[in-house]
N, C-alpha and C positions, 0 to 999 in steps of 0.2 A: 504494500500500500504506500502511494505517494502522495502527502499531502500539500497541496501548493498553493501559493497565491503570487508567483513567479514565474517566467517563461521554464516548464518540465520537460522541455525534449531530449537535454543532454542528458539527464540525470535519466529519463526512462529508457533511451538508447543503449546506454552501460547495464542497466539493471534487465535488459529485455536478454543483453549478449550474454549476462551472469546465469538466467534462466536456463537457457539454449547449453551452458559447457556443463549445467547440473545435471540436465535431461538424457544427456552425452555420455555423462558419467552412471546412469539411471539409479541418483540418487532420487529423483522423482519423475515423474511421469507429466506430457502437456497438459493433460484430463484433469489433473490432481491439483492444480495452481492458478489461480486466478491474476491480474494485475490491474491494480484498482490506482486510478489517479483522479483524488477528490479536489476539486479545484475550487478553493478559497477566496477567489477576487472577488471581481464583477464580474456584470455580467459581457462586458465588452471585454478584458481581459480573459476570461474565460473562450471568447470566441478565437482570440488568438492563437491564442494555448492549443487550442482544438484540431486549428491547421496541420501546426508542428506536430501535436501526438499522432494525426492520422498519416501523416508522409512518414513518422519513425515507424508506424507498426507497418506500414506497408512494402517496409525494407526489412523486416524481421522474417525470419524463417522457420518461426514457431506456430504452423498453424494453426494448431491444437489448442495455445495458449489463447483462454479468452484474455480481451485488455477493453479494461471500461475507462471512459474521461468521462467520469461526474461532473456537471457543474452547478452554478446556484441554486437554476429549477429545479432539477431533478432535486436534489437534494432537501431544499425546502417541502416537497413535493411528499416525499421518502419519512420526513418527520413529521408533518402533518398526518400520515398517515399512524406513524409508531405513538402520538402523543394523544392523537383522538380527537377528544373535544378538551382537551384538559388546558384551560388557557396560561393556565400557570407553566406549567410543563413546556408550552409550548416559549413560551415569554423566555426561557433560559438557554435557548436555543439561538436566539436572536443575535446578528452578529451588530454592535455597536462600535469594535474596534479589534485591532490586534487580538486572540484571546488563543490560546493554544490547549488550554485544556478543552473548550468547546471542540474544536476540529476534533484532538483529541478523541472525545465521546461520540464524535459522527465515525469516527473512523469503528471504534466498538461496536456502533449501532451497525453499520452497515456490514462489517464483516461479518455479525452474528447474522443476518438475512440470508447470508451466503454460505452460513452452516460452519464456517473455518473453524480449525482447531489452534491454530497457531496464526500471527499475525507477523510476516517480514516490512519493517517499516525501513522505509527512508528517504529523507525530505529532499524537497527540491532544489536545497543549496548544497546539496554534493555531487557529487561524479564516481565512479567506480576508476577505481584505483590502479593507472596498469604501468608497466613496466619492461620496453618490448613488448613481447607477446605473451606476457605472465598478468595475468589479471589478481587482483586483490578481490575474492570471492566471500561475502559474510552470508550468503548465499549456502553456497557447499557446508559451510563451519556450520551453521545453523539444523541443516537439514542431519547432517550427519549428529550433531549433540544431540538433538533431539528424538533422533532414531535409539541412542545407547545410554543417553541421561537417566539420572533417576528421577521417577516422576513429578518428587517434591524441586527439583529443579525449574524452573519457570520463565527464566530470562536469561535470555544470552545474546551480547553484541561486544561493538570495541569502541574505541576511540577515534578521534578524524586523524586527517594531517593536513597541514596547512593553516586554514586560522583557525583563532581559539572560538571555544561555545560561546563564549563571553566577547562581544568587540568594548575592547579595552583600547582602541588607538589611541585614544583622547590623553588618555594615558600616559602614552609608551615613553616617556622621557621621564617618566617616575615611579621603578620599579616597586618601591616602597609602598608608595596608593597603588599600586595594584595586588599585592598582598595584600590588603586590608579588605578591596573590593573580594576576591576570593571567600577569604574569613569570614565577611559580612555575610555568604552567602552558603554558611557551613561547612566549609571545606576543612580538612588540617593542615598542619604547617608541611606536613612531609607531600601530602600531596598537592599543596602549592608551588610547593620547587619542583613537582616532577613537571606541573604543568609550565612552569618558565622555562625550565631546563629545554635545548634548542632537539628537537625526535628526527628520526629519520624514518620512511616511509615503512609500516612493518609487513613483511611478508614471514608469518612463522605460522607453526602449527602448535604453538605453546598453549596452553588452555590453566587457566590459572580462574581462583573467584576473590569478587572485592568483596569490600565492606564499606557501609554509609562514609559519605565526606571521602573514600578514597577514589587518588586520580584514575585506580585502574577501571572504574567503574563507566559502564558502556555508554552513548550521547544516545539520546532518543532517534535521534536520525540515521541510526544506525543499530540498527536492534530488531529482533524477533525475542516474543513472547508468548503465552498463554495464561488462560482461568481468569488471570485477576481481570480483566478486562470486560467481566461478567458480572463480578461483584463490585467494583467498586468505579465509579464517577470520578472523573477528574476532576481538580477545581474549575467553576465557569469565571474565574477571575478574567477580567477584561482590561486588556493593556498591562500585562503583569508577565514578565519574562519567567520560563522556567519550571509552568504549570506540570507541565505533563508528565514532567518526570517522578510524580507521584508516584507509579506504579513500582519505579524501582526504590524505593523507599517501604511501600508495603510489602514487597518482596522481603526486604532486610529486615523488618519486621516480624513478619511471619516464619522467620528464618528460613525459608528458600534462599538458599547462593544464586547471588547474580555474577553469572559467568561470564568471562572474556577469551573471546575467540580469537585476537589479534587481526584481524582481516579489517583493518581501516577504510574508509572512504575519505575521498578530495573534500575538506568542506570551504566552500570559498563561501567571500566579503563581497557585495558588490559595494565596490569605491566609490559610485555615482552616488550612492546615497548617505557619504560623509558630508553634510553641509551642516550649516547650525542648526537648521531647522530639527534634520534628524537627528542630532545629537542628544537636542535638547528632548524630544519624543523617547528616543534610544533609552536614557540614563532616567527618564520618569516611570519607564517601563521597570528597569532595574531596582531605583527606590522599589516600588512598589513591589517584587519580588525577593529583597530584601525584609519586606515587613510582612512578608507572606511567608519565608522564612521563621521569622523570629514567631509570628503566631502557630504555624505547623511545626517547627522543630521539634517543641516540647512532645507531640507525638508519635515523631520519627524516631526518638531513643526510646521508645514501649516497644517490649516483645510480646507476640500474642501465646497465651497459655494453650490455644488448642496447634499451634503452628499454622493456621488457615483462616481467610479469612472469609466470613458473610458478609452481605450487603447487612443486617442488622449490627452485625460489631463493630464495622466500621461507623456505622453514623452513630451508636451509641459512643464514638471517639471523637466527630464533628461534634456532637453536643456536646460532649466536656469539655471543647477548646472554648466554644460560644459561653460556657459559664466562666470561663478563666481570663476570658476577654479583660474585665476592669480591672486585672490584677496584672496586667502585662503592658500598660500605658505606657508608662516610665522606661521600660525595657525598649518600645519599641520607638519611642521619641529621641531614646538617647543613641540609638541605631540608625534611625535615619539620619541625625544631625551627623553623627561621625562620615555618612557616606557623603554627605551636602558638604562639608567640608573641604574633602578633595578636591574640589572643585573651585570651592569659595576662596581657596588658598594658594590655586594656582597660579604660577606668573603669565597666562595666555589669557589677552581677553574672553577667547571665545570658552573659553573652559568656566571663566570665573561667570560669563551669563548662564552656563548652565547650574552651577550652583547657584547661581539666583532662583531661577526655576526650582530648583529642589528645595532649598530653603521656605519657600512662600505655599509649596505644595504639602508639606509635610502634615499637617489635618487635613488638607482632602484626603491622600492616601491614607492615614487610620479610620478616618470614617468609610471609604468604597471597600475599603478589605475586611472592616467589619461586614456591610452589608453585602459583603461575596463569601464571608463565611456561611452568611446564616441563606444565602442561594447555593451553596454548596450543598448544605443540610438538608434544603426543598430538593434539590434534585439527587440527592443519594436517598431518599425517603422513597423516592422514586421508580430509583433504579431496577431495583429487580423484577417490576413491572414491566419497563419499559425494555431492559436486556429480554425478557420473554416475549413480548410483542414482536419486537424485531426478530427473532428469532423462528417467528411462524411468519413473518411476512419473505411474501416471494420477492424478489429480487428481478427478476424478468421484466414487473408490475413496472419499476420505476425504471432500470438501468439497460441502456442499451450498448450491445458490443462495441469497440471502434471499426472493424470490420463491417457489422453491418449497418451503420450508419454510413460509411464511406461508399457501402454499395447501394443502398437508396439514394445518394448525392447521385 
């Protein structure tokens, strides 16, 4: 599954050829694999995008291999259908901005329609990884773990190469703030140097598992998973970097190993959208994933007693955050101000207007992340509703192949 709201052709091009050397190797079959690219724009970006995916699959040589380009109808379309009449349900659906855990939860909804047992994700600001004629496969690693893992295993990906998860440009003349950025955002000190420390591109077959806050731990845009994707909701926080990687959190929780495959992908920056404007967007997204942090942390160091999770255990864990709210003020005003800082302290104008921004923002962010916890709570209340509806819903109903739209055109 590819989620975008980016031109997807490079990144499905690589991941069409990764299918094709699996099928080669008959670690899976065409019949068995779907590829889904859920397109997040508009609705005119969307029609672009549409071009590109249908001249990439029409140079593929994987017949067999369905390939879907969702875009906003269909998709609006698809949840209208899964939510009913429930106008609540549907209201958190709605896209008002940037929101990654919403895509997220579409991407859950819809693979469940499509019956999958496992989800291979990876977003539209990577490439698959080649080197000569040696391609970087998280693909093959995945299928293959999955086939001889043990069951309570549930996640496995790697890391990128190329730029960080984090664009820290703004930065990069002050290694010092950006440890602190890292920190802010629960990392340790060991796997903040690994993330500075300069990598080279990794082709291994080393299979090793992380732990919470550590570097070896996989980027969501690169990762296959199962189960939890069933029971639990991702945050619908809106313009907050970072949502999604819940899942690998309740993993660590639940003590399922989050395994690392070493098979990276390209993740590129697009530089065109270094200007102030984005900066300032960029680093309010980050504040605010910072205080999504400091409220979610305190439940990412909980181990669960039965090692598994339900949609009821988990939101009986959203409720305890929601009471613990007025007792973490303090904690999370003096978190945001230390990241406002960096900024406010820097010697570039353009960095000290973005501290301005952060500084004047810091109550709106505690009041929208309160009010996205307790829509967190509405839609994990939800969820196991809503993962069973989608689950009897046909997929045919809403989504059309890219092949046979190409051939009605």
């Amino acid at each position: 599954m590819i989620p975008a709201d980016r031109p997807a052709a490079a990144c499905l091009a690589g991941y069409l050829r990764e299918i094709a050397s699996a099928v080669e190797k008959n670690l899976v079959s065409e019949s068995d694999i779907a590829v889904v690219v859920v397109d997040d724009g508009t609705d005119a970006e969307y029609a672009v995008n549409a071009d590109a995916v249908e001249r990439t699959c029409r140079r593929c040589i994987l017949s067999d291999v369905a390939t879907f380009h969702i875009g906003p109808e269909a998709t609006r379309d698809f949840l209208a259908s899964i939510t009913g009449g429930d106008a609540a349900a549907a209201g958190l659906f709605e896209k008002h901005g940037r929101n990654y855990g919403r895509i997220g939860n579409i991407l859950s909804l819809i693979a469940l329609s499509f019956g999958t047992t496992f989800i291979h994700r990876r977003d539209s600001d990577t490439v698959l990884h080649t080197d000569g004629e040696r391609i970087s496969s998280p693909l093959e690693a995945e299928l293959l773990f999955f086939s001889t893992a043990d069951p309570s295993c549930s996640m496995v990906g790697s890391n990128y190469n190329g730029q960080p998860d984090i664009d820290i440009s703004l930065l990069h003349d002050r290694p010092q703030s950006i440890v602190q950025v890292y920190s802010l955002v629960g990392m340790s000190e060991t796997a903040i140097r690994e993330k500075l420390e300069p990598f080279q591109p990794r082709f291994t077959d080393e299979i090793c598992t992380g732990t919470a806050g550590d570097a070896l731990w996989p980027e969501m845009g690169n990762i296959a998973y199962r189960d939890i994707f069933r029971s639990v909701a991702l945050p619908p926080h809106e313009r907050t970097l970072g949502t999604d990687y819940l899942f690998l959190h309740c993993c660590d929780m639940a003590g399922s190993p989050v395994t690392l495959h070493n098979q990276r992908v390209d993740h590129l920056h697009s530089t065109a959208r270094r200007t102030a404007s984005y900066y300032k967007q960029y680093y309010a997204m980050l504040s605010r994933c910072i205080d999504y942090y400091t409220i979610y942390g305190h439940l990412f160091g909980e181990r669960l007693q039965c090692g598994t999770f339900t949609p009821i255990d988990f939101l009986d864990k959203l409720r305890l955050l929601a009471d613990r709210l007025p007792y973490r003020a303090e904690e999370r005003v003096e978190r945001l101000r230390r990241f406002a800082e960096l900024f406010t302290c820097h010697p570039d104008a353009s960095a000290r207007d973005v501290g301005s921004v952060l500084v004047s923002g810091i109550n709106r962010v505690l009041a929208e992340n309160d009010c996205f916890l307790h829509q967190h709570i509405a839609l994990q209340k939800r969820w196991e509703s809503l993962a069973d509806r989608a689950s009897h819903t046909d997929p045919d109903a809403f989504f059309v192949p890219v092949e046979a739209v190409a051939g009605h055109a």
